[in-house]
N, C-alpha and C positions, 0 to 999 in steps of 0.2 A: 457430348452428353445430350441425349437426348430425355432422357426418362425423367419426371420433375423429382423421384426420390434423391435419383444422382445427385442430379442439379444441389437439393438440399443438404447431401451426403457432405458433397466438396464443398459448399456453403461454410458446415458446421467444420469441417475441417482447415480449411481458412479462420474460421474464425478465432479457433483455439490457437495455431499458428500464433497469428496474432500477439496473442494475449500471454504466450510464453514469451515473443519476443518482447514486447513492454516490458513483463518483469525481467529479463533478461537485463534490461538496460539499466534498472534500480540499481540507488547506493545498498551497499553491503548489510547496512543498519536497519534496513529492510528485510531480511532475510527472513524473520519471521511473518510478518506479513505477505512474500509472496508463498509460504508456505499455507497461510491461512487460503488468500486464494484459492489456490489449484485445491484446497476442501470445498470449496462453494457446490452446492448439488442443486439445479443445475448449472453444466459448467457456466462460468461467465462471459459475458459477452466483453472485446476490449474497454468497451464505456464505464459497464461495471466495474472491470479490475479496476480501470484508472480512479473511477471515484473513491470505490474503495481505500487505494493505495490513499489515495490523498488526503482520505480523513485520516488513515491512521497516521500518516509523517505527521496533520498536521496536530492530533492529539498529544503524539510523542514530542511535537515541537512544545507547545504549550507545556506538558508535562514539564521536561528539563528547562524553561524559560519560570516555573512557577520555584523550581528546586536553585536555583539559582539566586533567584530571588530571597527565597528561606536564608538561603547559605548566606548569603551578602548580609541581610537582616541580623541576622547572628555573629558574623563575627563586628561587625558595628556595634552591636551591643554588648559582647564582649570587649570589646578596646574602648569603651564606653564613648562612641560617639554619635552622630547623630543621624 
């Protein structure tokens, strides 16, 4: 390759590579988020997805850590304890 479009062509095609393969390698519970991904216009770059991806686990993490929490609170006061 000589031409600097190529050069950029095979660039952006590496890149995207990439960036299948990262979510390629996510848990399952992820599913929706790597679909959110491959939506991003334009595409993203592997750094992006990763951020991406990590806020969203770590959202969902939090999420199910705050319902959990609920849940425990509830049935403690339910069995009335403390």
């Amino acid at each position: 390759m000589t031409c600097e479009s190529d050069i950029r062509r095979f660039n952006l095609i590496t890149q995207e590579d990439r960036v299948y393969t990262f979510l390629d390698g996510r848990d399952d519970h992820l599913d929706n988020v790597r679909s959110d991904v491959l939506q991003i216009k334009p595409f993203p770059t592997v750094e992006q997805a990763h951020t991406f991806v990590g806020r969203e686990d770590m959202r969902k993490t939090m999420m199910m850590t705050e319902l959990v929490d609920i849940s425990t609170g509830i049935v403690l006061a339910s069995r009335g304890g403390h």
